[in-house]
N, C-alpha and C positions, 0 to 999 in steps of 0.2 A: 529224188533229191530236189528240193526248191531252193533255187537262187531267188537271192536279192541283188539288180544289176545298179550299179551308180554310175550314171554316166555326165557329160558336159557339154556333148556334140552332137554330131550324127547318128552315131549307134553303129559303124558298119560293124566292131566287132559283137554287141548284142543281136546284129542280124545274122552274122555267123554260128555263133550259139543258140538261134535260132531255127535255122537251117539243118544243123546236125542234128537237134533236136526233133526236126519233121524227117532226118534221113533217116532218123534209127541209130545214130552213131551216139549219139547222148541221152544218156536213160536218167530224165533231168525235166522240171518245169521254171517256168519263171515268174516267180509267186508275185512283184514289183520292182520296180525300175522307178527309182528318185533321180531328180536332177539336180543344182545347182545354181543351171541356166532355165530360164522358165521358157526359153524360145526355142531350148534345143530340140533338133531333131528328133533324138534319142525316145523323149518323150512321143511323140508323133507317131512313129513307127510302134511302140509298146500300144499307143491306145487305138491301132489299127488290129491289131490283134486279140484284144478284147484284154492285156494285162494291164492289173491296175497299177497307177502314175501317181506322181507326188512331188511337188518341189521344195527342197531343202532350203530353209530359212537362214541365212547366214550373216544376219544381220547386220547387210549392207557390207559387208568385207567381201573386195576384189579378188582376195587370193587366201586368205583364212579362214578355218574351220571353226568357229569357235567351239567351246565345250558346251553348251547350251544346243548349241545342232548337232553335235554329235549324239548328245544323249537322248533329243527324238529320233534321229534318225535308229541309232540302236532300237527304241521301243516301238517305231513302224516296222523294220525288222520282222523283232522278235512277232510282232502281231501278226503279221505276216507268216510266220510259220517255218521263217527261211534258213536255209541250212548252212548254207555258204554264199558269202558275200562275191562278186566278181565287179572288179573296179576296169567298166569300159571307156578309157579317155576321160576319166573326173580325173579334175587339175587342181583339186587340194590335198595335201598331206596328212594325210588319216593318225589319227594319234589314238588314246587314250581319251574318253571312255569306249569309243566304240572297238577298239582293238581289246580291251578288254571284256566285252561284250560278245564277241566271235572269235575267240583265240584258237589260231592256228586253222583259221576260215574264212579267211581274206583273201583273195589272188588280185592279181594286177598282173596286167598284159606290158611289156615293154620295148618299144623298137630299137631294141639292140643288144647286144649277146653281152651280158653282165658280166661284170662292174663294168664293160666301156661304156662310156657317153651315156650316164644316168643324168636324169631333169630333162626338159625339153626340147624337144628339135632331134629328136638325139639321130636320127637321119641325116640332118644339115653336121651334125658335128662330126659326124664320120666321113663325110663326104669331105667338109675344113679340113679334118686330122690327114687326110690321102689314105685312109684306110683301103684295104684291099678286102678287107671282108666283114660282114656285119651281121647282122638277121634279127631275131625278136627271143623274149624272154617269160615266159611265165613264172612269178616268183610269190611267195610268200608275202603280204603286203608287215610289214614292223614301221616302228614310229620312225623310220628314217624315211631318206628321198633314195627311192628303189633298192634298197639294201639289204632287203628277205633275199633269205634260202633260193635258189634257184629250182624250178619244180621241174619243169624242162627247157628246152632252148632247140632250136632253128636257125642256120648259117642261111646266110644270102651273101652274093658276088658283090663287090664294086668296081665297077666297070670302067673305066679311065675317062670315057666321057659320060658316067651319070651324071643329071643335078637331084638337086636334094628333091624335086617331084618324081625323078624317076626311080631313082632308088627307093622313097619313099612307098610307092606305088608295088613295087616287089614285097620289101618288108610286109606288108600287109596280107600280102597272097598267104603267106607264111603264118601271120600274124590270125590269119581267119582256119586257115589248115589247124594248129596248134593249140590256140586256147582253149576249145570244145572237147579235145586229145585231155589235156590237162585237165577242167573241171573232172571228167569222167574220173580220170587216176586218181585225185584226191577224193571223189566221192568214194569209190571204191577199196580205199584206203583207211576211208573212215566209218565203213561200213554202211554206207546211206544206201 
């Protein structure tokens, strides 16, 4: 199965995906990794590995995707060969054309057990809300703000003296356990 990963940042969860990918737990490659941010990490660590890199044109929009970048990024894609999209830490709202483009082969990773504290920080917000309990989400990515299908999910504690970096910091254990879990089930699912 060939992912296309879209990330914004670091990459820790394309490093995870990575990692099960060299354990044997993900019977999977990672055909390109487009960014966003042309300084992120993310990139860095893929062109360490010898996967090829790309950054998304966005035509100077902070926080928008326009349609004009969605529909190369769909056509690097498809060129690409890739089977399923895996959205690591990109911090735009995928809409239409590229949802049309990979239908029902989107995932997105999310720190926190859905529908609570969907959009960002969602760590801080659980932590604000005095939750008692939280953890991460792999879901279907649709034109809303994390509103897919839940594929699987991961509980994690909140501890009465977390801050939103240590809680933070657990989620993620979870967060790197789970999503590599998930691609495999929906490959699997889909017959890749």
């Amino acid at each position: 199965m060939r992912l296309g990963i879209l990330g914004s940042g670091s990459g820790s969860n394309m490093q995870a995906i990575l990692d099960a990918i060299d354990a044997g737990t993900l019977d999977a490659e990672i055909a390109l990794v487009l960014s966003d941010n042309p300084d992120a990490f993310i990139l860095e660590r893929a062109a360490k590995r010898g996967i090829p890199t790309g950054v998304i044109d966005c035509r100077g929009f902070k926080t928008r995707y326009p349609e004009e970048a969605q529909l190369e990024t769909a056509r690097q894609l498809k060129d690409a060969g890739v089977d399923i999209i895996c959205l690591a830490g990109f911090m735009r709202l995928v809409k239409q054309p590229l949802l049309d483009a990979f239908p029902d082969r989107i995932l997105n990773i999310h720190p926190a057990l859905l529908p609570a504290f969907p959009g960002v920080a969602a760590w801080k917000q659980a932590v604000e809300a005095g939750a008692t309990e939280t953890g991460c989400t792999v879901h279907y990515v649709d034109a809303g703000m994390d509103t897919g299908p839940a594929i699987l999910q991961a509980k994690v504690p909140v501890y009465p003296d977390d801050t939103p970096e240590t809680l933070h910091a657990r989620i993620q254990v979870e967060e790197h356990r789970l999503y590599p879990e998930a691609i495999q089930f929906v490959g699997e699912k889909l017959g890749l």
